[in-house]
N, C-alpha and C positions, 0 to 999 in steps of 0.2 A: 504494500500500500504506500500510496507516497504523500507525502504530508507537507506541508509549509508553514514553518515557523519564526517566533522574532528570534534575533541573533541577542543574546544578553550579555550582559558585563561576569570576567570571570575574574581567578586568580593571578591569571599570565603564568599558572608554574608549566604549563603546555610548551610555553616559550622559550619559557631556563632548560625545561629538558629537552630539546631540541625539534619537538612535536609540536608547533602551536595549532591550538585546537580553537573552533568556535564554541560556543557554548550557548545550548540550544533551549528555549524555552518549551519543558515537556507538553506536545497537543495533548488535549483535552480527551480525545478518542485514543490516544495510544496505549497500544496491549501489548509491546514485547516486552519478553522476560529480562530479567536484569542481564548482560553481559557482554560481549566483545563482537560489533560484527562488522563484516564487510558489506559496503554499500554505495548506492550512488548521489552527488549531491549536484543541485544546480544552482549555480550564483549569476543571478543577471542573464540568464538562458540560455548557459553555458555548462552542459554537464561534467562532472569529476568523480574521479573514487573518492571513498573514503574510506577510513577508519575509525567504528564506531564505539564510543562506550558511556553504556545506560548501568546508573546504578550509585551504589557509594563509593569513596574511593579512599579504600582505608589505611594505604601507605601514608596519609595524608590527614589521619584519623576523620576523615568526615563521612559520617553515618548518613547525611541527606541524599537521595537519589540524584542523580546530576546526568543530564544526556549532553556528550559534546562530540565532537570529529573534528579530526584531522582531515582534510581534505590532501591529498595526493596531486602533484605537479600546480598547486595551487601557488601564484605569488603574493599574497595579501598587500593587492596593491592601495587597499584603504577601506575603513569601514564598512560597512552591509548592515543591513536592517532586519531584513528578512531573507530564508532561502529557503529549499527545497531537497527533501533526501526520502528516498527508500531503504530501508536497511532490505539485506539480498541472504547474504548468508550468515548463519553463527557461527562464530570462531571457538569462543569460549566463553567458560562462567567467570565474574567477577573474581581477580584475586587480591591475595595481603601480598605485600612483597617486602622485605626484609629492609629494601633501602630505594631512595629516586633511583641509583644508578642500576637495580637491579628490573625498577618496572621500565626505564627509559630500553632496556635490552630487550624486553618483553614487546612494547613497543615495535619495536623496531621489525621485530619475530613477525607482528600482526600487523604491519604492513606489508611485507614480501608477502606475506598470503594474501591480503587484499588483492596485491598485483598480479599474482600467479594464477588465482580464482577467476580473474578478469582478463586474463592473455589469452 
């Protein structure tokens, strides 16, 4: 299902770990289960992969569900309001990770399979 949502104010930790992510104001009708997927997002009627994650994020101790992406070959050439995503496949369930440096690898894991899933 593909949905459109406002773009909201985050942390920036997306940024410091080398993933800057948007951060998505969860729609009102959305039913996926918390965790990691591959998917497609459109900004300005331009479509991209992403990299998705719904849910909490507890290397970061925050308990509140939070949906943001990574968009892929994206260059964040300035602000957005609103955009446009499908999540496509599930990667994985939410996890803890011991350290940033250990979920920025993880990361990293769950975008080559974005791209591989999508090649």
């Amino acid at each position: 299902m593909k949905y459109t949502t406002a773009v909201i104010s985050g942390q920036g930790r997306g940024k410091t770990l080398g993933f800057p992510t948007f951060n998505l104001q969860i729609p009102i009708a959305f039913t996926a289960k918390p965790g990691i997927y591959a998917g497609r997002v459109w900004i300005q009627g331009q479509s991209y992969l992403g990299a998705f994650h719904f849910g909490p994020i507890p290397v970061f101790a925050q308990s509140q569900t939070r949906l943001e992406v990574f968009v892929l070959d994206y260059d964040h050439p300035g602000p957005i309001s609103t955009l446009s995503f499908e999540l496509v496949h599930y990667l994985r369930p939410v996890k803890n990770f011991t350290s940033p440096a250990a979920l920025t690898r993880q990361i990293s894991r769950d975008v080559q399979k974005t791209q591989k899933l999508f090649s």
